[in-house]
C-alpha positions in Angstrom: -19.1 16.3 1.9 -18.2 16.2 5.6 -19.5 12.4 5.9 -17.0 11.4 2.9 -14.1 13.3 4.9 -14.6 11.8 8.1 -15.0 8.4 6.2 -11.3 9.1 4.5 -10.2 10.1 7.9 -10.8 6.8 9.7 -9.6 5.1 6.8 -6.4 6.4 7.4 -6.7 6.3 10.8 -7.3 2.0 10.5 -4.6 1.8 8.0 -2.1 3.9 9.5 -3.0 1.8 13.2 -3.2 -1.5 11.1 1.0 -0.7 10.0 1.9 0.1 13.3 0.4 -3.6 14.7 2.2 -5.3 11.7 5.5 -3.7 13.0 5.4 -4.2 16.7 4.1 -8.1 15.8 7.7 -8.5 13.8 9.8 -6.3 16.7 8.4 -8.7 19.1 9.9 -11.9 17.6 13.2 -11.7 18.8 14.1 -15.2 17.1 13.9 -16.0 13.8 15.4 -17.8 10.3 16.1 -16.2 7.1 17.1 -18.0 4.4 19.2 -16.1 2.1 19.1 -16.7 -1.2 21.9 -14.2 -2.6 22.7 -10.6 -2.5 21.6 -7.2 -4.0 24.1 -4.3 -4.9 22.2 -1.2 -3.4 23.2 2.8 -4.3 25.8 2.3 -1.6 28.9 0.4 -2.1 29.1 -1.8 0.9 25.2 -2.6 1.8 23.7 -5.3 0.2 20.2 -6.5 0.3 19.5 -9.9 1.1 17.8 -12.1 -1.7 15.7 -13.5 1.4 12.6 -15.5 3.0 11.9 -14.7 6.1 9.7 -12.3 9.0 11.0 -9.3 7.6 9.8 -7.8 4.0 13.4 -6.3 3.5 16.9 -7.3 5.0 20.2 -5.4 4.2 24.0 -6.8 5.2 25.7 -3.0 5.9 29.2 -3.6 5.9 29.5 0.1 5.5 27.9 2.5 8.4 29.2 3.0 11.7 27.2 -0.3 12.6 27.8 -3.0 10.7 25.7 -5.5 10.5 22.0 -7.0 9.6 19.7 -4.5 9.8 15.6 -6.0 8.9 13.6 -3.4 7.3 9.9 -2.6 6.6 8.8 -2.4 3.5 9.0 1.5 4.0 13.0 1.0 4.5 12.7 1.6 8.5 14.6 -0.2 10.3 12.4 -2.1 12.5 15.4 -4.1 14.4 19.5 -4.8 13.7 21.9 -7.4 14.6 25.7 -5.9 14.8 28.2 -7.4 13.2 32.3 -6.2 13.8 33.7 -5.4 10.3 35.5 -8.5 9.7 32.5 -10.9 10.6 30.3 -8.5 8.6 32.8 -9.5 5.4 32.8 -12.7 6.1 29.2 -12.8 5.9 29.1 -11.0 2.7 31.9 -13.7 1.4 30.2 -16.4 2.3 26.7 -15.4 0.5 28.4 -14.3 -2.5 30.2 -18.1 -2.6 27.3 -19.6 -2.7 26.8 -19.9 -6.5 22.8 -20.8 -6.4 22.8 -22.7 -2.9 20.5 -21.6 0.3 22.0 -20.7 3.2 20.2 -20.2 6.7 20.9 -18.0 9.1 19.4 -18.5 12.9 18.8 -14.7 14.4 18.0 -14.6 18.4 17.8 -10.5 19.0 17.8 -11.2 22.7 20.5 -13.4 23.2 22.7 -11.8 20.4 23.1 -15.2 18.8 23.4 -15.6 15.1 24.2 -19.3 13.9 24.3 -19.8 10.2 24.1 -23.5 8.2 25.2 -23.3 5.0 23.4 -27.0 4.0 20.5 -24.7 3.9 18.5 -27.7 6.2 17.3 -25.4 9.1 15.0 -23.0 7.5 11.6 -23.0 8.2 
């Protein structure tokens, strides 16, 4: 019995130290693409979660918290970095994904340098 719960213990252990790699290895890459896809209503009326490709499982456009901005999630829903965004470029953001219609849009994220360039041909993705 006590060989079976030491077993489960480092299991954990692994896993649990495994996560915490994955999330410093996506923290570290200050510069990045998405390429958004669309937008997802979420239970709050001004975030959105980005229909998205990119580094980060989960991205949300949060036009309505103090911060506004992009804010790249783990799949756990922490948020593992954010870009800010004043209100009005946060809605003009949200504007110009929603006119989309179908159509790819790329947006060029450099954390460090607080740079955020976005082509709407959709040609600069990775």
């Amino acid at each position: 019995m006590k060989t079976s719960n030491l077993s489960f213990i480092l299991v954990l252990l692994f896993v649990s130290f495994s996560l915490e790699i994955n999330a410093n290895g996506i923290k570290d890459n200050q510069e990045f693409t998405l390429k958004v896809i669309g937008l997802e209503q979420t239970d709050y009326e001004y975030i959105f979660r980005l229909k998205q490709e990119s580094i980060f499982p989960k991205v949300n456009l949060d036009c309505q918290s103090f911060f506004n901005g992009l804010h790249f999630l783990s799949k756990e829903e922490k948020i593992i970095d954010r870009f800010d965004l004043d209100s009005h470029e946060c809605e003009q953001l949200f504007l110009m994904i929603q006119k989309m219609e179908g159509k790819s849009l790329c947006l060029n994220v450099q954390l460090v340098k607080g740079d955020l360039s976005i082509d709407q041909s959709g040609s600069s993705c990775l």
